[in-house]
C-alpha positions in Angstrom: -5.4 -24.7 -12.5 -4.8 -21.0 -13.7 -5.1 -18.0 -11.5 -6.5 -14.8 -13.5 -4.3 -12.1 -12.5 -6.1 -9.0 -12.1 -5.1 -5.7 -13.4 -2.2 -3.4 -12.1 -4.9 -0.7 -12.3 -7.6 -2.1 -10.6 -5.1 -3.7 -8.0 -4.6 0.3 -7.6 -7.8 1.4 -7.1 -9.3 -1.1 -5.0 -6.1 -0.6 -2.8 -7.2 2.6 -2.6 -10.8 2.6 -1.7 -9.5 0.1 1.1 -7.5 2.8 2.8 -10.5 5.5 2.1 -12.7 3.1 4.0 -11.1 3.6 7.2 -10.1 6.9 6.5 -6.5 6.6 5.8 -4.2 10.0 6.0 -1.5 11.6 3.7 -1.7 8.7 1.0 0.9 8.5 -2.0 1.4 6.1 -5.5 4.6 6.3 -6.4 5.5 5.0 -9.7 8.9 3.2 -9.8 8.6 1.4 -13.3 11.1 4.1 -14.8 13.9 2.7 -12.3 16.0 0.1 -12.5 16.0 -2.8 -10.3 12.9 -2.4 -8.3 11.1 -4.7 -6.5 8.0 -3.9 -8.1 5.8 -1.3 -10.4 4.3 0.9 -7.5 4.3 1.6 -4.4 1.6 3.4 -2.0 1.8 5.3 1.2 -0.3 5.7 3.6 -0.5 7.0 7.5 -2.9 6.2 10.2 -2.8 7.7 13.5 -2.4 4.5 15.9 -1.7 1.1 15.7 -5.0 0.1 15.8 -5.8 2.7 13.0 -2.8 1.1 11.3 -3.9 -2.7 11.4 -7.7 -1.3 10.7 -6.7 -0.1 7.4 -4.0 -2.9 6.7 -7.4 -4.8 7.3 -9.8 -2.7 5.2 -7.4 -3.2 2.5 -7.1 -7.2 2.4 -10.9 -7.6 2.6 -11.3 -5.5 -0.2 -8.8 -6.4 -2.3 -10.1 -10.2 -1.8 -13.4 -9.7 -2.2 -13.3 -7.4 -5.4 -9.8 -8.1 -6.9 -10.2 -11.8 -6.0 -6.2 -11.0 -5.1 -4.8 -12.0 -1.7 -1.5 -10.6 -0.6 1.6 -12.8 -1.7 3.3 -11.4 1.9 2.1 -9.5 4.3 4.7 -8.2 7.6 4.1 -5.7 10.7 1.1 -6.8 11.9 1.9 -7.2 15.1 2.9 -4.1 16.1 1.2 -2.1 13.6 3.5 0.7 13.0 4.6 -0.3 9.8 2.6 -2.7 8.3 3.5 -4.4 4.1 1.6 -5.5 2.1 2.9 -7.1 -1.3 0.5 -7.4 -4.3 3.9 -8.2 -6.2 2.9 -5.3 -8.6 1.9 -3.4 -6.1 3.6 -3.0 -2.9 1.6 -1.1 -0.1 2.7 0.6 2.8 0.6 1.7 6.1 2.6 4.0 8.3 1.9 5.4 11.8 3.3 8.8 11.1 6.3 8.7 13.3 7.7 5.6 11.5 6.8 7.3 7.7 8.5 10.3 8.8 11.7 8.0 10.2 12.2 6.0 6.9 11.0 8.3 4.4 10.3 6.0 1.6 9.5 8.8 -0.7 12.8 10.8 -0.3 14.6 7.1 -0.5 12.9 6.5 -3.9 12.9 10.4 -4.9 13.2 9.4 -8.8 9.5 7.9 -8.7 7.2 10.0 -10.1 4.9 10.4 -6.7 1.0 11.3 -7.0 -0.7 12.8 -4.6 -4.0 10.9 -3.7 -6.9 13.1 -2.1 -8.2 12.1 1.4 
């Protein structure tokens, strides 16, 4: 049985209409296929302002993206506390911050050489 594999681009953009859903804050793509050894093609950043905004959006994101994309996450960590929480598309790694934790690892000054787009709120 094959799986049809959706495209990087609508992966992207159904990503993103799960964190506009719930009203997600300060959200970035950054664009890592220009570096070497990376764990995959994009990343994007988003904030919410509490855990339960956090896991609301981490939510939003997953029913979308399965209903849709017809793609379910190949891993999924934070959850539980919901101030970081991953979500890997394997493409398309996705990142919902509470803004204290972004700020503390600051995954866009650790991959600075991506090319980052801004995405309006």
């Amino acid at each position: 049985m094959s799986k049809k594999y959706v495209s990087t681009d609508v992966l992207i953009s159904t990503v993103l209409k799960g964190i506009d859903e719930l009203k997600g804050e300060d959200i970035q793509l950054l664009d890592l296929r220009e570096i070497d050894n990376t764990v995959c093609d994009y990343f994007i950043i988003c904030s919410g302002t509490s855990n339960t905004h956090v896991k609301a959006i981490s939510s939003s994101i997953q029913k979308i993206v399965g209903k849709e994309a017809k793609e379910k996450a190949y891993h999924v960590e934070g959850e539980a506390q919901a101030d970081w929480v991953l979500l890997d598309y394997i493409h398309v790694v996705v990142h919902v911050f509470q803004k204290p934790t972004r700020k503390l690892y600051d995954i866009e000054g650790l991959w600075g050489d991506a090319k980052i787009t801004n995405i309006p709120s």
